[in-house]
C-alpha positions in Angstrom: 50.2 -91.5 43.1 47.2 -91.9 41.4 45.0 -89.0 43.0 47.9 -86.8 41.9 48.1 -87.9 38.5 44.2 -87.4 38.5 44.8 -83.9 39.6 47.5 -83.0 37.8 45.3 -83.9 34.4 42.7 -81.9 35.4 45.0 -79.1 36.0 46.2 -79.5 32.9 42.4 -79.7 30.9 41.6 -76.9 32.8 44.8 -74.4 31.5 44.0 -75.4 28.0 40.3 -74.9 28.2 41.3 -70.8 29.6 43.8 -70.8 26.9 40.9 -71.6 24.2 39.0 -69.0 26.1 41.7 -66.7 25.6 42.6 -67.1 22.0 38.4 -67.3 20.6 38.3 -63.3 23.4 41.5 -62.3 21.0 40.3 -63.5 17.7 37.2 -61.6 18.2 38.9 -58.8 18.8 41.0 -58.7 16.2 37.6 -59.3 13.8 36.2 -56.5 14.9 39.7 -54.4 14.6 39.5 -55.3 11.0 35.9 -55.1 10.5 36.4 -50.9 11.7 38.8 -50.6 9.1 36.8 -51.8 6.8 34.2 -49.6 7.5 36.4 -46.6 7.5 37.7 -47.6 3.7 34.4 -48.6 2.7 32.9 -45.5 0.5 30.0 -43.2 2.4 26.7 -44.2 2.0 25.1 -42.5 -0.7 22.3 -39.8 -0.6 20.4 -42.0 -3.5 20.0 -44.7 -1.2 17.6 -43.2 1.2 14.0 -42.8 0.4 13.4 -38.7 -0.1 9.5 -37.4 -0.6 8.7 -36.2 -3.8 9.0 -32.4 -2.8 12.4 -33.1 -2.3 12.9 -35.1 -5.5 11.3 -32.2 -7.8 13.9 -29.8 -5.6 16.7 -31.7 -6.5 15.6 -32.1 -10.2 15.8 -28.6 -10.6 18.9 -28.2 -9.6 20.7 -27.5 -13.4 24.3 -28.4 -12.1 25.6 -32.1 -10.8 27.8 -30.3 -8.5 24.6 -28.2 -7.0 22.6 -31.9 -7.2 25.3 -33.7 -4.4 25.8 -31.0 -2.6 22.1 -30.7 -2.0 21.8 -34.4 -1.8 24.5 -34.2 1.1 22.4 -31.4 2.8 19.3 -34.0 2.7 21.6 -36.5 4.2 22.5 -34.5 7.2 19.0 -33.5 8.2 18.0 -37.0 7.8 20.5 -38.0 10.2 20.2 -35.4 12.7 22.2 -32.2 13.0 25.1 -34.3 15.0 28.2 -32.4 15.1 28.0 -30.7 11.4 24.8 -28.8 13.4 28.1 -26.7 15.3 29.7 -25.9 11.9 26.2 -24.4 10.1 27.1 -20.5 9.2 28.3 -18.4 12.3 26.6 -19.3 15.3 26.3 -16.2 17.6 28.6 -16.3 20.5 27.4 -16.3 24.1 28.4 -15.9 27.9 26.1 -18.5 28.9 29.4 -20.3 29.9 29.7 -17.2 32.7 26.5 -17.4 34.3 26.5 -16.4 37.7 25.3 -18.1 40.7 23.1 -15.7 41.2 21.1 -16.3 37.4 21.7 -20.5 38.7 19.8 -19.6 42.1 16.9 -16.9 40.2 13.5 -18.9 39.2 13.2 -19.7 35.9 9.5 -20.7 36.4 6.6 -18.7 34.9 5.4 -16.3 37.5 1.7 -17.2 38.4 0.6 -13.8 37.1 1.5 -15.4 33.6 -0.4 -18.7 34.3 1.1 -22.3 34.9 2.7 -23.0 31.1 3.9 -21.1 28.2 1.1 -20.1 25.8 1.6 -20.4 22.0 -0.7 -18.9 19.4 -1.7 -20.7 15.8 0.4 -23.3 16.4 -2.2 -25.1 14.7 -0.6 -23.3 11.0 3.0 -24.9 11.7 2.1 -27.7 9.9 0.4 -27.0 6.8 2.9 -24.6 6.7 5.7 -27.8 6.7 3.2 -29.2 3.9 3.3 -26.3 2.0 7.4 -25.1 1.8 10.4 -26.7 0.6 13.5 -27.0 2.4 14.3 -23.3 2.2 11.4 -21.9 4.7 12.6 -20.3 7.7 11.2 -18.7 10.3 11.5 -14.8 11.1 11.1 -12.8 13.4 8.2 -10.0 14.0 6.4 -7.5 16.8 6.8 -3.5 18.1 9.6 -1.9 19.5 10.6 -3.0 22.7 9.3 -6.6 22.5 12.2 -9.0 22.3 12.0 -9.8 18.9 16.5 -9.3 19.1 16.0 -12.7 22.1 13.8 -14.7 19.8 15.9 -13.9 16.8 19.4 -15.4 18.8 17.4 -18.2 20.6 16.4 -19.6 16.8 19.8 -19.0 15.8 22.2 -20.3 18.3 19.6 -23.5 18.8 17.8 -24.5 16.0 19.7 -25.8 12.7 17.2 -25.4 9.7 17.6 -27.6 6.3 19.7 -26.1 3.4 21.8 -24.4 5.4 25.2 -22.6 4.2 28.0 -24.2 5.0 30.3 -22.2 7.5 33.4 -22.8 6.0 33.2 -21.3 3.3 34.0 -17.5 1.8 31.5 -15.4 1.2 31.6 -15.2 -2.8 31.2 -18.8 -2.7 28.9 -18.8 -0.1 26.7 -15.8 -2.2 27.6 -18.5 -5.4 25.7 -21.3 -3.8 22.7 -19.1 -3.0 22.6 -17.9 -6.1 22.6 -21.2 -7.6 19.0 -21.9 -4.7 21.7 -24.4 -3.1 21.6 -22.8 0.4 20.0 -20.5 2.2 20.9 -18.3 5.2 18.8 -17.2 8.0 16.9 -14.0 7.8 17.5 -11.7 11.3 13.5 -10.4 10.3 10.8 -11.2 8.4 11.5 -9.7 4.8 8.8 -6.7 5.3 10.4 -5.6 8.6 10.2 -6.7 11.7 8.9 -3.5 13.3 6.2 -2.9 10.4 2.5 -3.3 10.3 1.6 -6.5 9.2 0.1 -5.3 6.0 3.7 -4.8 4.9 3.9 -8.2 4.4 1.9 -7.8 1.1 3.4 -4.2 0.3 6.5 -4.0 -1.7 8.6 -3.4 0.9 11.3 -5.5 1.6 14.6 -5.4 3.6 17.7 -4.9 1.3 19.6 -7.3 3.1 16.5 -9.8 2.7 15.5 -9.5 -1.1 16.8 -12.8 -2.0 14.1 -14.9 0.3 10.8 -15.7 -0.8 7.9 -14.3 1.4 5.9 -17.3 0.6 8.5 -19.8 2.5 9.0 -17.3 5.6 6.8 -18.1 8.9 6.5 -15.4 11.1 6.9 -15.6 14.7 5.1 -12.4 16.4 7.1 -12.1 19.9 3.9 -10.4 22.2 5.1 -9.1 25.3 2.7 -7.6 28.9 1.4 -4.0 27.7 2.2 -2.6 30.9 5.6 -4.0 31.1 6.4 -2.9 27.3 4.7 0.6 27.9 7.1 1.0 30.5 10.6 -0.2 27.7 8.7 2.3 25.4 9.5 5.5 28.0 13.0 4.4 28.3 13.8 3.8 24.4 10.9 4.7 22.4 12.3 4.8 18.7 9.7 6.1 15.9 7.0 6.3 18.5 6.0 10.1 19.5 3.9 10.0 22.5 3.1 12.3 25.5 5.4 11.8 28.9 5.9 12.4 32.2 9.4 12.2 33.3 9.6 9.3 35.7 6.2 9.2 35.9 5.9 7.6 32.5 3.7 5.6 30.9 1.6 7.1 33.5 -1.4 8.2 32.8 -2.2 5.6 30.4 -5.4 7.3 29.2 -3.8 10.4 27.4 -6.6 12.8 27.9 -5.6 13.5 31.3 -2.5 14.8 30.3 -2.6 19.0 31.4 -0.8 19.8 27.8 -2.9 20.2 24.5 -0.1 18.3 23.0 -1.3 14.4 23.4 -1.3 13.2 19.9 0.4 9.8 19.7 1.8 8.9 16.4 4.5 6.3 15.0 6.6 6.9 12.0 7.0 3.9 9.9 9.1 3.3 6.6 9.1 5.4 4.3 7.9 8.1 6.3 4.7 6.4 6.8 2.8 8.1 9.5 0.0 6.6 11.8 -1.9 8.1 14.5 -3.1 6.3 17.3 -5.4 7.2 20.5 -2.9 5.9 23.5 0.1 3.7 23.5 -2.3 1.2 24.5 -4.1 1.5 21.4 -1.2 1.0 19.2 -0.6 -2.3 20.8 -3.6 -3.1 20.4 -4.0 -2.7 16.5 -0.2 -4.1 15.5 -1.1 -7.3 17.2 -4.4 -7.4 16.3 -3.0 -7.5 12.6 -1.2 -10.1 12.7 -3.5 -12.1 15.5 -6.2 -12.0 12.7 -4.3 -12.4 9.6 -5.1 -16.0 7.8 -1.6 -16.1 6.2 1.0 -18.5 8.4 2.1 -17.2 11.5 2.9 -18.3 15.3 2.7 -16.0 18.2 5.1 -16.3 21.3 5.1 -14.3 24.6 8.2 -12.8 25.6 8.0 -14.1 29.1 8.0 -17.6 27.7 11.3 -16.7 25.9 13.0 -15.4 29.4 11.7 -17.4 31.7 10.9 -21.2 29.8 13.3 -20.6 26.8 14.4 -24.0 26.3 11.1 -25.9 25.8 9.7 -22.5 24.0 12.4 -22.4 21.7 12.4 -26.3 20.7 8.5 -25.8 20.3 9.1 -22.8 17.6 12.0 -25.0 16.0 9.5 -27.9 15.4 7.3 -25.5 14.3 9.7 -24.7 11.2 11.2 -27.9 10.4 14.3 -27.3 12.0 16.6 -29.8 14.6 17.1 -28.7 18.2 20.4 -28.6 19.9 19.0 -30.2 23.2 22.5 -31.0 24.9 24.1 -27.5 24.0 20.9 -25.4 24.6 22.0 -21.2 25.1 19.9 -19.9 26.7 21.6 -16.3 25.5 22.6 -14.6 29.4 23.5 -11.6 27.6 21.7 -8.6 26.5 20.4 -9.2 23.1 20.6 -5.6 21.8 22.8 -2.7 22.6 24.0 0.3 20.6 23.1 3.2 19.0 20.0 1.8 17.5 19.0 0.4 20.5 19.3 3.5 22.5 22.4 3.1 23.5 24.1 1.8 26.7 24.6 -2.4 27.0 20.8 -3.6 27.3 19.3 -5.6 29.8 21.1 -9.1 30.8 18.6 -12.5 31.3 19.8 -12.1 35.2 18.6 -8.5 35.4 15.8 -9.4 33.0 14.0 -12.6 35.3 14.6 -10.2 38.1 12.5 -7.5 36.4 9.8 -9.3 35.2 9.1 -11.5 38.0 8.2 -9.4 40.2 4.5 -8.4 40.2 5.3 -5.2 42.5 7.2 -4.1 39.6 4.5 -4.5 36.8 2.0 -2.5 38.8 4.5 -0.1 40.2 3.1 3.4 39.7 -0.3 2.7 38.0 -3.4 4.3 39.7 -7.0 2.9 39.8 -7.4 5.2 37.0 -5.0 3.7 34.7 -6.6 0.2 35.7 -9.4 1.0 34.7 -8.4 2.4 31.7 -6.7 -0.8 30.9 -9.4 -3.2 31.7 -11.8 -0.7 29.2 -9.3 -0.2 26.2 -7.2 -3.5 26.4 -7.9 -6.0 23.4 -9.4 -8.4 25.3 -9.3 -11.4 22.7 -5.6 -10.9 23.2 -5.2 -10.3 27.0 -7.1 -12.8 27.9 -5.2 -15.4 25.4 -2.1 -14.5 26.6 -3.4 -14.1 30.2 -2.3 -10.2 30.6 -4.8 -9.3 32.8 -5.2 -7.3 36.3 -5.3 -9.2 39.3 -7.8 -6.9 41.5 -6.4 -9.0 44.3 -3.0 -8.2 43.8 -3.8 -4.9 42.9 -5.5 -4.2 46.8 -2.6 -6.3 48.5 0.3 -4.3 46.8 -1.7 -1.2 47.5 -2.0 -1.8 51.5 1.4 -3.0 52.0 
């Protein structure tokens, strides 16, 4: 009787230690239960509160309204913070079909080819940030290069992926969206650099300027110049070659690349730029040459990015350029923009070229030599600007050259 009162007590100590157990897991609970509703009455922590740079205190200063003042302030919270979920509700974001990729595109290689080299090659990264140093929150980047270059890719990359400070609400109409921008509360995003995307680069210090872009200040814009393989963008220019007059061939084109061999009189190449600005150049080649030239020896800011790092690496190119700027990239909902980025009458018309048909393109080296003669390799390797080939590794492979030839 004994053992079985001994067990029945310890039985007994047992059940009330689990209930103890039981009622301290429930109280806990129910502390933190009340603790979240306290947090969600308790008022949102104020802009005031966290420590801003003196750049940003002088912006906010001269801010005349106390309405303009929070609503700043509130702008300098979220970027503190990260872009977070407000980053999906910044102005429009351009629609894409990246949600309809084939499996095809999945399958394609989206490695550099090893004509291009092993990584994606930036130029004057170096200016991004005493550009930073030297801008408020209202800088953006724009884009810049020829015809033909992807400048419409770069432009929708940024856009889609990158969410910049001081940016205008979404929801908002556009009087009261114009009245904010008036008031130097927000700022939108500029589709080109304010002097024209397409322009010489001494535009940038002409007073030209885009009607659409009057209101931004050139000072706080940092061009990215979107380069792209001469042979590969002499062969776009055939198909759609806008302002540009220059001899051609038929299907032969851009072949020969030396225009002196062509059998008509008639080999002037010139381009027609705003305001019937007209400049004459010896060879397609040549006009490459000089527009990037331009801007590749300009002091002023400005970052150069190849085209095949846009197609073919876009996510680590783009979050590069976006860190460049100052702006917060959208790692987990990355577009990678599948399709075309230009189409329509301006663009010579039909539905562009998708990123599928695109890495097909332009990974093939077959394709980029397709058609060329010694001649017009020889040609190249003479005219070409070689600070700039070499940089962005657009050179002839001999090699290649001789096997593509045999087979």
């Amino acid at each position: 009787m004994m053992q079985l009162a001994d067990r029945v007590l310890t039985f007994l100590t047992v059940l009330a230690l689990v209930v103890q157990f039981i009622c301290f897991v429930l109280h806990i609970r129910e502390y933190h239960h009340d603790s979240n509703k306290h947090q969600l009455k308790s008022p949102p922590v104020q802009v005031n509160q966290l420590i801003l740079s003196s750049a940003e205190e002088v912006f906010l200063a001269a801010i005349v309204s106390i309405e303009g003042q929070n609503e700043a302030r509130q702008v300098l919270t979220a970027r503190a913070r990260g872009p977070g979920e407000k980053a999906k509700k910044i102005e429009n974001p351009v629609n894409s079909l990246s949600s309809s990729l084939t499996a095809s595109h999945k399958k394609l290689r989206t490695q550099l080819p090893t004509m291009y080299g092993e990584d994606i090659v930036l130029g004057g990264i170096d200016r991004c940030a005493p550009f930073r140093a030297s801008t408020s929150l209202f800088r953006r980047a724009a884009v810049a290069g020829l015809f033909n270059s992807g400048t419409n890719l770069l432009h929708r990359l940024l856009r889609v992926n990158c969410v910049m400070p001081m940016a205008c609400p979404q929801d908002i109409k556009p009087k009261a969206m114009k009245a904010m921008m008036d008031r130097h509360e927000c700022i939108g995003y500029p589709f080109q650099v304010p002097w024209g995307k397409h322009n010489p680069e001494n535009y940038r210090r002409s007073a030209h300027v885009v009607p659409q872009l009057a209101h931004f200040n050139r000072s706080e814009i940092l061009p990215i110049v979107v380069i792209k393989d001469p042979l590969s963008w002499m062969r776009s220019m055939c198909r759609v070659p806008y302002t540009v007059h220059f001899p051609r061939q038929g299907k032969c084109c851009p072949v020969p690349l030396n225009p002196k061999q062509f059998n008509s009189m008639n080999n002037t190449i010139f381009v027609r730029w705003r305001n019937n600005h007209i400049i004459h150049y010896s060879s397609l080649l040549d006009l490459w040459n000089t527009w990037y030239s331009d801007y590749w020896y300009s002091h002023e800011p400005r970052v150069f990015v190849r085209y095949e790092d846009l197609l073919f690496q876009p996510k680590r190119t783009t979050q590069s350029l976006c860190a460049c700027v100052g702006g917060k990239f959208m790692h987990d909902e990355f577009d990678p923009i599948a399709e075309p980025a230009k189409s329509g009458r301006g663009h010579g018309g039909g539905e562009g070229t998708s990123r599928v048909q695109a890495l097909e393109k332009y990974s093939s080296e077959s394709i980029r030599y397709a058609n060329f003669e010694a001649t017009d390799f020889d040609f190249y390797n003479r005219s070409a600007h070689h600070d700039l080939t070499n940089f962005f590794r657009y050179i002839i492979n001999p090699i290649s050259v001789r096997l593509l030839s045999i087979s």
